[in-house]
N, C-alpha and C positions, 0 to 999 in steps of 0.2 A: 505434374512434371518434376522431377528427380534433378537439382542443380547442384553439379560441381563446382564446390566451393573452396577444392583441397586447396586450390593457388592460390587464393584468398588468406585461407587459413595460413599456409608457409611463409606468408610476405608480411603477416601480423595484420590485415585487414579483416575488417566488419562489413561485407558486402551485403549481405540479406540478413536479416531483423526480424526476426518473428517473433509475437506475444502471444501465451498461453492467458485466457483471462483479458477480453474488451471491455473492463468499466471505466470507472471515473480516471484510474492512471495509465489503462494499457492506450483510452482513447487519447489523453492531453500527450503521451508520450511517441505512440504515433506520429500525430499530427507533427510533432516536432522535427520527427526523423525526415517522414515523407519527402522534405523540401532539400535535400541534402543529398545526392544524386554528385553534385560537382565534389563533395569529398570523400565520394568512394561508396557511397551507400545506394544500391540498385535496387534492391527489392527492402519492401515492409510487409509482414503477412500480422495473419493475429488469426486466432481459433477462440472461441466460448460456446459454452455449453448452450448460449441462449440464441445462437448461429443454427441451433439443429433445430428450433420451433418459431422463431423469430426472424422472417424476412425482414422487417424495418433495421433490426441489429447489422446482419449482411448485409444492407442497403447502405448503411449508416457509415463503414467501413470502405466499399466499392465508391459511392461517392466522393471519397477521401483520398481514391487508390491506395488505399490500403486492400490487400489481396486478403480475402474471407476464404478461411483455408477449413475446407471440409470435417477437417478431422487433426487429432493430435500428429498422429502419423503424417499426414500430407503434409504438416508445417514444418515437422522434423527434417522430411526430405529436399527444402528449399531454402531454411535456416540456417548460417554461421553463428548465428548467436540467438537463442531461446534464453527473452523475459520473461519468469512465472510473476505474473501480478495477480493472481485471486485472493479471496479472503484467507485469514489467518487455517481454519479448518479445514482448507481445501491443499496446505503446503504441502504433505506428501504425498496423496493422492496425484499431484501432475507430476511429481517428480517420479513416483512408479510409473503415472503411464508414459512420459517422457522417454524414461528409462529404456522401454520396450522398443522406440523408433529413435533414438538418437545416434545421429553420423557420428565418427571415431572424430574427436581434434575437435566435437562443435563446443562453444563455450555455453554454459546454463547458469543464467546470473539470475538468482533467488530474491525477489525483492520482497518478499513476503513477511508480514510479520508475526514469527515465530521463534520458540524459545533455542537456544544453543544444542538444546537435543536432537528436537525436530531438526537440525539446519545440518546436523550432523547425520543424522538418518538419510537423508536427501542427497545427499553428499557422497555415501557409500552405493548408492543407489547408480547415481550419473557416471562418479566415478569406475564404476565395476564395467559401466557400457562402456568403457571409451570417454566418455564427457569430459568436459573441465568446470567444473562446478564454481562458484562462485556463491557467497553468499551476501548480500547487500543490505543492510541499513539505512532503509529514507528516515533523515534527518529534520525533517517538517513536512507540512501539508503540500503535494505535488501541484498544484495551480497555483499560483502562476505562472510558474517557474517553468514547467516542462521538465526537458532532460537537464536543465543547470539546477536544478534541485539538489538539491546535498546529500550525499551518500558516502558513506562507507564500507568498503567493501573488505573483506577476508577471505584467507584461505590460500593456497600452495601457488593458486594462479591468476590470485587477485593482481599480484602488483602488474602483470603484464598487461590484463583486460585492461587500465586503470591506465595504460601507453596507449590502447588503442580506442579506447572511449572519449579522453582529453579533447584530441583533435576534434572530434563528432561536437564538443561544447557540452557536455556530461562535466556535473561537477562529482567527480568520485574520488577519492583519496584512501588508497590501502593502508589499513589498522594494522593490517597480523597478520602471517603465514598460519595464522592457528583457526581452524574453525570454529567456530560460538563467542569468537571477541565481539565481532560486530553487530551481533545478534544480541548481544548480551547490553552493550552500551544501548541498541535501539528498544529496549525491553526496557530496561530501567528508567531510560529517560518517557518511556510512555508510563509506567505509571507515576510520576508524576505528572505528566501532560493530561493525561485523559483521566487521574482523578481530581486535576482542577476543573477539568468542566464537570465531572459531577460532581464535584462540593459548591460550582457556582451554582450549577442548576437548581440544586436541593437548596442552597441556601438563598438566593434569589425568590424560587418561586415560594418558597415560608416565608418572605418577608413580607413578598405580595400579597402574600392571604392575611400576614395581621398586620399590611397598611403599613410596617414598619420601613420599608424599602428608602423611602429621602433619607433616614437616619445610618441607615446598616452602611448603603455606598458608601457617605461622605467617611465613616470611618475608616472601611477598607485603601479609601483616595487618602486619609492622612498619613496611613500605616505605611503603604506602599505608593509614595505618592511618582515613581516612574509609569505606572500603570493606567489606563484609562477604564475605568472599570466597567462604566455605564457602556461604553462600543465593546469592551471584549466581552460582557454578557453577550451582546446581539450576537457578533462572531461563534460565542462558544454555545449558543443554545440551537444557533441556524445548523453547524457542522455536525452536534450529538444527534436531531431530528433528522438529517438528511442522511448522517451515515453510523447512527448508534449501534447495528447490527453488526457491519464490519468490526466496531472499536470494539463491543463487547468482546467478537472472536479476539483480537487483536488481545484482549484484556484477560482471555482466559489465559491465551500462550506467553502474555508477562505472569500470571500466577504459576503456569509449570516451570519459568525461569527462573523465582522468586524460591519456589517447592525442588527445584534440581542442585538451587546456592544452600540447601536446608532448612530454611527457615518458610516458616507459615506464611501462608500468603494472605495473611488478613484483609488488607488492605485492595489488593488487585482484585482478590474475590468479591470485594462487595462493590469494587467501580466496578468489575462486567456485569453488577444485578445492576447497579442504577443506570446503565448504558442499556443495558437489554431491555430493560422496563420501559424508555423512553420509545426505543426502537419499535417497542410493542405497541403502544399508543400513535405510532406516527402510521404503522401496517393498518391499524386499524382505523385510520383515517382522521384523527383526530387533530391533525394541523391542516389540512386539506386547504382549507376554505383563506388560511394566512396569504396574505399579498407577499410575492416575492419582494427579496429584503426587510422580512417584519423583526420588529426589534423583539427585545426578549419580554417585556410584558405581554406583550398579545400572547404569545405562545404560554407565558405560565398561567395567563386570562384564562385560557384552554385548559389545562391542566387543574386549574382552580375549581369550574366549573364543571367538570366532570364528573 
């Protein structure tokens, strides 16, 4: 069913909410909205690809009321505002098929992370249908935070979404009228974020194999003694195992940000191989058997062993 949202839209309201993309943040994000009914917000939908093979996914959502919307089109047609949350490789593909079914005045707020090109491409795309494109910046890991998660957003119609998000308890803050500021700052700051966990990883699980590991810590705790190094291993090896595939994508589109500023991207390219690597040993089951919450020896035990 087809809902008129124009009055919504002219009054600066965010009535219906729909997410391209139910993983780990279309679901915490959801959940957040759902309950939110007294400040204006009447419908949450979401669409994923894994809704077309996947009954427990649709279940997972419907359980939630969150509405499991058939199709990109169907979500289009119920949506004020369309969140793409998929992996990094997946950014312009929803924004073409978005493209195809998006109402004139709906806002398309891009949380994806992708280089200033890609965010630009996407852009031309929503914008040509009518859209109001947005582009967004999550600023750290979306649990536990939900929608107060930190974000920055860009672009012609960021500062307005940015009035209407506030109230809903969205922590977002508009960078730039310019598109690829905010993509640009969320780029850079993940490679350094995501190749410190592949330098803990690799450096970590080498210590463990030559036994060296009581020694390596305590130096890294003098150097940087604000740090707790022994729990942000556990952290940083639990989040690369559970979502190395997403970071690598993540880590390819900081090396075309890195490759579009000029310069080589030495460094990004080779955190997406050791993110991807990880990724790959976890597909293939090789953390499987880890008790949830294991610290980061068992898993490099695993890796050792291998």
């Amino acid at each position: 069913m087809t809902i008129d949202t124009s009055s919504f839209l002219k009054a600066g309201i965010i009535s219906h909410i729909g997410f391209i993309g139910y993983g780990e943040v279309g679901k915490t994000f959801a959940a957040s909205l759902k309950p939110l009914s007294i400040k204006g917000v009447h419908w949450v939908g979401a669409y994923d690809l894994k809704f077309d093979d996947s009954n427990s996914e649709r279940a997972h959502a419907r359980d939630r009321g969150i509405a499991a919307s058939g199709s990109p089109a169907e979500l289009c047609a119920s949506a004020s505002l369309i969140i793409s949350c998929v992996t990094a490789s997946n950014t312009l593909a929803v924004a073409e098929e978005v493209a195809e079914h998006i109402k004139r005045g709906t806002y398309f707020l891009d949380f994806n992370s992708a280089s200033p090109a890609t965010k630009q491409a996407c852009a031309k795309l929503i914008d040509a249908a009518g859209g109001y494109y947005v582009e967004a910046g999550v600023m750290t890991s979306v649990p536990p935070y939900g929608i107060a998660t930190p974000m920055l957003l860009g672009g012609a119609h960021a500062a307005k979404l940015v009035e209407v998000l506030t109230p809903l308890g969205f922590d977002a803050k508009a960078v730039s009228d310019k598109l690829g500021v905010a993509s640009a700052i969320k780029m850079c700051r993940s490679v350094m974020i995501k190749g410190l966990e592949a330098l803990v990883m690799e450096s970590y699980t080498t210590a463990r194999k030559y036994g060296v590991e009581d020694y390596v810590i305590p130096t890294l705790v003098e150097t940087f003694p604000e740090i707790d190094w022994e729990k942000q291993g556990d952290y940083l090896f639990i989040r690369v195992i559970q979502h190395g595939k997403r970071r690598a994508e993540e880590m390819r589109e900081s090396a075309n940000t890195v490759r579009e500023a000029g310069f080589e991207p030495l460094m990004a390219n080779a955190i997406a191989a050791k993110q991807d690597s990880i990724a790959t040993l976890a597909r293939e089951g090789l953390f499987k058997d880890l008790a949830k919450g294991f610290g980061w020896r068992e898993a490099a035990d695993k890796m050792i062993g291998k």
